[in-house]
C-alpha positions in Angstrom: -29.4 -4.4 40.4 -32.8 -3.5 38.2 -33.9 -6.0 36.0 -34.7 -5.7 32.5 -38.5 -6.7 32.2 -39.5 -7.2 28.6 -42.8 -6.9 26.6 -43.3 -11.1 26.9 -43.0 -10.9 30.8 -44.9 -8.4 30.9 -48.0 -9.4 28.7 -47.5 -13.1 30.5 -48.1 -11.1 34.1 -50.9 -9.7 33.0 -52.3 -12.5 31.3 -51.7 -14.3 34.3 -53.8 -11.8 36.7 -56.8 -13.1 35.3 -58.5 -9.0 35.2 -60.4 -7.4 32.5 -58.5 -4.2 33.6 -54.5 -3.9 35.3 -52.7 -0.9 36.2 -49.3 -0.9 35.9 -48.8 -1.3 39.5 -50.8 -4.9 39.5 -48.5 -5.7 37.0 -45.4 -4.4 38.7 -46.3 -6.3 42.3 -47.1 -10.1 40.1 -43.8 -9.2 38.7 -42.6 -8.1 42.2 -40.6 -5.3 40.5 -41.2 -1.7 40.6 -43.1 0.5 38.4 -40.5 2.0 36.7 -39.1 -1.1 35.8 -42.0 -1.9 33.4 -41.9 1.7 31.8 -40.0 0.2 28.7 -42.1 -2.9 28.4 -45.2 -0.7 28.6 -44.3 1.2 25.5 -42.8 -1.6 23.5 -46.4 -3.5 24.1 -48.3 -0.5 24.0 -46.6 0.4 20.3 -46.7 -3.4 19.4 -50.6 -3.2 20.0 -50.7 -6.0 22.1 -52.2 -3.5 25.1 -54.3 -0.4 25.0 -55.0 2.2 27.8 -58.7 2.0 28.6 -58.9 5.0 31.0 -57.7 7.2 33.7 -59.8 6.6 37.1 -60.2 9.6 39.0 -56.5 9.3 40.7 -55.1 9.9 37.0 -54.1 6.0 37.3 -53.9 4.6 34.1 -55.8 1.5 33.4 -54.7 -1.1 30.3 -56.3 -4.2 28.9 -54.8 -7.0 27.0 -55.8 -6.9 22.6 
């Protein structure tokens, strides 16, 4: 059964990694869900402002940071 991660857990987790810079998948593995899982809380906190893409590394891995 997927669980419904929302834009709180998610902010929390990455609060809680204690990184200038996440990916999703740094969240994903504190939450110890997978990726897609998060793909709604991403956008909710994403349109929310409460994080902002920073880059793409040379994988095309997207990197956020908490506002």
């Amino acid at each position: 059964m997927k669980s419904t991660i929302t834009e709180d857990q998610l902010v929390g987790a990455a609060q809680e990694l204690g990184q200038e810079e996440f990916t999703r998948a740094d969240v994903a593995n504190r939450l110890e869900v997978e990726k897609p899982e998060l793909k709604r809380a991403f956008v909710q906190a994403r349109k929310a402002g409460r994080i902002a893409k920073v880059r793409d590394d040379e994988e095309n891995t997207g990197h956020f940071r908490l506002t």
